[in-house]
C-alpha positions in Angstrom: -13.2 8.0 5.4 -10.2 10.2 6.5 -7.4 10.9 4.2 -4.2 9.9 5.1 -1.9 11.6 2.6 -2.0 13.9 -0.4 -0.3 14.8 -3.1 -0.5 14.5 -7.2 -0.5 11.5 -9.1 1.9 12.6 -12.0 2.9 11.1 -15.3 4.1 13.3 -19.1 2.9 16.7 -17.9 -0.3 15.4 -16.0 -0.8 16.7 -12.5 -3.8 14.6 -10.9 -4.4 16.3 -7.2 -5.2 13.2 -5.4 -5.7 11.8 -1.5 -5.2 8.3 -0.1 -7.3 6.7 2.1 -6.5 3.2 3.7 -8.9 0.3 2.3 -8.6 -2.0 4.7 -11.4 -1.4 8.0 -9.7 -1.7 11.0 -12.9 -2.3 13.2 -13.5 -5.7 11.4 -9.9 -6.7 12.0 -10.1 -9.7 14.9 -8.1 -8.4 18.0 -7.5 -9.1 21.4 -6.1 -6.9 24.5 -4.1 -8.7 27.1 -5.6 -7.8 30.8 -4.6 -8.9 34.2 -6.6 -12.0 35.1 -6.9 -10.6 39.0 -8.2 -7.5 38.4 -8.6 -7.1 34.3 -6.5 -4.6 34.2 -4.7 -3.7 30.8 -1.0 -5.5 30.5 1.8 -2.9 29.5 5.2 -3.6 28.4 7.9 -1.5 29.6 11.9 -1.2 28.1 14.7 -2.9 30.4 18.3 -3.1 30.1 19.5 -6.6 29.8 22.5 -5.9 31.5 21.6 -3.4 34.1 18.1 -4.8 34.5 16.2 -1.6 34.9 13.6 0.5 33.1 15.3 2.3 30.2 13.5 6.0 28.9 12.9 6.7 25.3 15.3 9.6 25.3 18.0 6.9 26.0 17.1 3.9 23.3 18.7 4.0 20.1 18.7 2.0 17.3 21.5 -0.7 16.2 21.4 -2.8 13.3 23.3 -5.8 13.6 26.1 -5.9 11.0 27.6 -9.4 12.1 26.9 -12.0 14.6 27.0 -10.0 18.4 28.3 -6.7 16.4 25.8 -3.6 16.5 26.1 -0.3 13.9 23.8 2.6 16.1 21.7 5.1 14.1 20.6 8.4 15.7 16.7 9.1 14.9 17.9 12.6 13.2 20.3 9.9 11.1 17.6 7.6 9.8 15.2 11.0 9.3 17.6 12.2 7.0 18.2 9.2 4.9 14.3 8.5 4.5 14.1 11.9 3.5 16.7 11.7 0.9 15.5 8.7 -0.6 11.8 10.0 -0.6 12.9 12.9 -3.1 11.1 15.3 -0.8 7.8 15.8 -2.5 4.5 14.9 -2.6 4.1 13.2 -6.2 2.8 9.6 -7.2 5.2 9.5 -10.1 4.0 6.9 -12.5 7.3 5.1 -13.9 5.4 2.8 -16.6 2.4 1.2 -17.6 2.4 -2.5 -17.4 -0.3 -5.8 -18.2 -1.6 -6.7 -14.5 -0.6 -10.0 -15.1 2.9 -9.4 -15.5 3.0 -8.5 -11.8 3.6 -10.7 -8.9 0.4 -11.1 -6.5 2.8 -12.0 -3.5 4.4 -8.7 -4.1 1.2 -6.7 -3.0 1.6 -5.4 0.2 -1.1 -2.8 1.8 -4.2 -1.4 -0.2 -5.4 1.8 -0.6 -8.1 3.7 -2.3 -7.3 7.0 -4.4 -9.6 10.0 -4.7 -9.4 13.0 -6.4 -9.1 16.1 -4.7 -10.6 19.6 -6.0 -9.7 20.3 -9.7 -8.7 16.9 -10.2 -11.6 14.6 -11.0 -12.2 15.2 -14.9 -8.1 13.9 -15.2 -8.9 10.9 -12.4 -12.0 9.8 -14.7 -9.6 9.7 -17.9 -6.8 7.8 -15.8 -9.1 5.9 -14.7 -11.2 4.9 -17.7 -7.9 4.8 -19.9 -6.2 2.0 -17.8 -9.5 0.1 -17.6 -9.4 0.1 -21.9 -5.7 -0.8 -22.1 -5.9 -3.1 -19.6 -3.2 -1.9 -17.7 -1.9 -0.8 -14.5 1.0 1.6 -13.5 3.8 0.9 -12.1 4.5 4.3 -9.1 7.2 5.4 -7.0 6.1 8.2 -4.0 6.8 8.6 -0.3 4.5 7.6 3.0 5.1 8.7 5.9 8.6 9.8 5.0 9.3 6.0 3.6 9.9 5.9 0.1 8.5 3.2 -1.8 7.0 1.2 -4.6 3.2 0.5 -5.9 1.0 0.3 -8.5 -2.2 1.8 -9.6 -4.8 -0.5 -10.5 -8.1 1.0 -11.6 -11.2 -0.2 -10.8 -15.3 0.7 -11.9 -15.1 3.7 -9.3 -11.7 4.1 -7.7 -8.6 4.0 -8.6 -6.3 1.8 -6.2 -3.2 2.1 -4.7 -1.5 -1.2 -3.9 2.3 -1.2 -1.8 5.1 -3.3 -3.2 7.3 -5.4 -1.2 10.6 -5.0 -2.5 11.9 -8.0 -4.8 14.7 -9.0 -2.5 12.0 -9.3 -0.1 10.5 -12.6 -1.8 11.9 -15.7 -1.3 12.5 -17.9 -4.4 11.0 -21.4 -4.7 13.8 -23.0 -6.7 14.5 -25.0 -3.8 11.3 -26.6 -2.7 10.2 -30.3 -3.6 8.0 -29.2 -6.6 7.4 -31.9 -9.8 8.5 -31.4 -12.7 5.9 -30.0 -16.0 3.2 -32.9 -16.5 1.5 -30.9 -19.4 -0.1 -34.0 -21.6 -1.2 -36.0 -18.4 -4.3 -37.5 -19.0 -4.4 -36.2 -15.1 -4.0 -32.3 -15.7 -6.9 -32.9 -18.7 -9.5 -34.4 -15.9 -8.1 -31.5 -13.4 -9.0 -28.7 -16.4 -12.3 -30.2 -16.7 -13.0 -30.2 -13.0 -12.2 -26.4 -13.2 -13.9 -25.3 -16.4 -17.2 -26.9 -14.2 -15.9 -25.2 -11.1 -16.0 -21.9 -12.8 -18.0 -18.8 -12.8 -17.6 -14.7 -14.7 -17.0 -13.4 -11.4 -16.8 -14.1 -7.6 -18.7 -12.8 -5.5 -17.2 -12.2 -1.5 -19.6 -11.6 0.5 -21.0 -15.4 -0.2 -17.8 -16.6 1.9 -18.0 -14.2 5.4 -15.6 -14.7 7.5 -16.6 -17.9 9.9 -14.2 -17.0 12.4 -15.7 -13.5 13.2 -19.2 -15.2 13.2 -18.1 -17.7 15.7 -16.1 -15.3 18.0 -18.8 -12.8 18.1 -21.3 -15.8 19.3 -18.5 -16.6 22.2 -17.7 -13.2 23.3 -22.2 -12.8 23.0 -22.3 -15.3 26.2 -19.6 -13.8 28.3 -20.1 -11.0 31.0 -18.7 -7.5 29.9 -16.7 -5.0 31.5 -15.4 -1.6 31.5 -12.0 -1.2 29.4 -10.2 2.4 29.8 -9.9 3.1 25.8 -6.3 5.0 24.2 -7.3 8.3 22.9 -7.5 8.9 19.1 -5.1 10.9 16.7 -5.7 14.4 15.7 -7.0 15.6 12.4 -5.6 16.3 9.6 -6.3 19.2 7.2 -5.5 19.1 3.3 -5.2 21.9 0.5 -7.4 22.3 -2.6 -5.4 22.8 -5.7 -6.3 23.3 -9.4 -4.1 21.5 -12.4 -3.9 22.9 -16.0 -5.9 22.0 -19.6 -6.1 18.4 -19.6 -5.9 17.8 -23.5 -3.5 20.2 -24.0 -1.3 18.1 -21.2 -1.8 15.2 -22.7 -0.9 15.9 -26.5 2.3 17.5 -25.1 3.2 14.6 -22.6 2.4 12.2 -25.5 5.1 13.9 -27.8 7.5 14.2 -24.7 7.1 10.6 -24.1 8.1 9.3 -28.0 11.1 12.0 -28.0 12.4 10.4 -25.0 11.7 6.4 -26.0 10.7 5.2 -22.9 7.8 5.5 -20.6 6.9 8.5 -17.9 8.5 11.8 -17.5 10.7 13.2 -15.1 9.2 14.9 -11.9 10.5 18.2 -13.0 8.3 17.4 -16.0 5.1 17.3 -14.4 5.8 20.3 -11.9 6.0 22.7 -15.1 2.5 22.0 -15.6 1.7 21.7 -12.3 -1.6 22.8 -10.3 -3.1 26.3 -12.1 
């Protein structure tokens, strides 16, 4: 896997040099390319101007967000930069804001996945996150920036890593108070058959690899009968290099960041906070 961002997970005084790495594979995603039927040639799109009807450059698009019906607000690119920027806080932290019970989240929050890994000097404090959150049953609630977007997650740890799940902002979900759902039926003699039926239909874990995907299986036995051809293929991004860096005692970190947190009376620490005992 190649990292696509690091930084620190930080929380009290702890500094926890850590990289992000996507946990999704791309290759087993089911895509298609369009192609020119007469000569299977790849399709592009190209920019026109509605009312001039030409080919427009990238040097003269903008963006405009429509503030009203027909009524347009431009933003430069250096505009929209700057704002990201400012709302991202211009580090590299994972500030952890609180700890919270997994269940008091919302699944149709969850947005993208990611897997965390420590990075040199950081691995003894990733094994305590990670085995402390697994006790307490709890994941944490994060705030950091990707990709110059600021934005909301949690950590939720696993046997080996530690993931990173993206939140969709709560404006974002829709609310079902207005849907044709029944009312409560608690004491039904219905809902005591149906909790029956699912005590029999249940199992300790779930296993998914006993429910591949049929689709890919099917596709791959189509595409296996057709005659193949030779695609040009877009050339692939450039590498990335990351830093090594070191944080400080671990115990002593903790005991401190424990105090902090009770003299302050709420959860987490301020970022200013954790770069004090930053990366030794």
């Amino acid at each position: 896997m190649r990292a696509i961002w690091s930084g620190h997970i930080t929380f009290g005084l702890i500094s926890i040099p850590v990289s992000l790495y996507s946990a999704v594979e791309a290759s087993e995603h089911v895509s298609f390319r369009l192609l020119h039927r007469k000569d299977n040639a790849p399709i592009k799109y190209k920019k026109f101007c509605s009312k001039e009807d030409k080919e427009v450059p990238n040097d003269e698009i903008v963006k405009g967000f429509e503030v009203s019906k027909g009524e347009y607000s431009l933003v430069e690119k250096e505009e929209l930069k700057k704002v990201e920027e400012e709302a991202a806080g211009g580090d590299n932290d994972i500030e952890v804001l609180q700890f919270v019970e997994f269940g008091a989240l919302n699944p149709l929050s969850f947005d993208t996945p990611y897997y965390t890994a420590p990075r040199k000097g950081g691995e003894k404090a990733y094994g305590v996150l990670r085995e402390a959150l697994l006790e307490s049953e709890r994941v944490a609630i994060i705030r950091f920036a990707l990709r110059t977007k600021p934005m909301l997650g949690t950590l939720i740890p696993g046997p080996q890593a530690i993931s990173l799940e993206t939140l969709r902002p709560f404006e974002e979900l829709r609310s079902p108070r207005d849907l044709p759902i029944p009312a409560s039926t608690k004491k039904s003699a219905e809902v005591k058959m149906a909790k029956m039926l699912i005590d029999q239909m249940s199992s300790e874990e779930w296993d998914p690899t006993a429910h591949p995907n049929v689709y890919k299986k099917a596709l791959e036995k189509l595409l296996a009968s057709k005659r193949r051809f030779a695609v040009a293929a877009p050339q692939g991004a450039g590498k990335t290099g990351k830093a090594a860096e070191n944080v400080v005692d671990l115990m002593e970190a903790l005991k401190k960041s424990l105090g902090q947190s009770k003299g302050a009376g709420r959860p987490g620490a301020r970022r200013s906070s954790a770069r004090k005992a930053g990366a030794a």
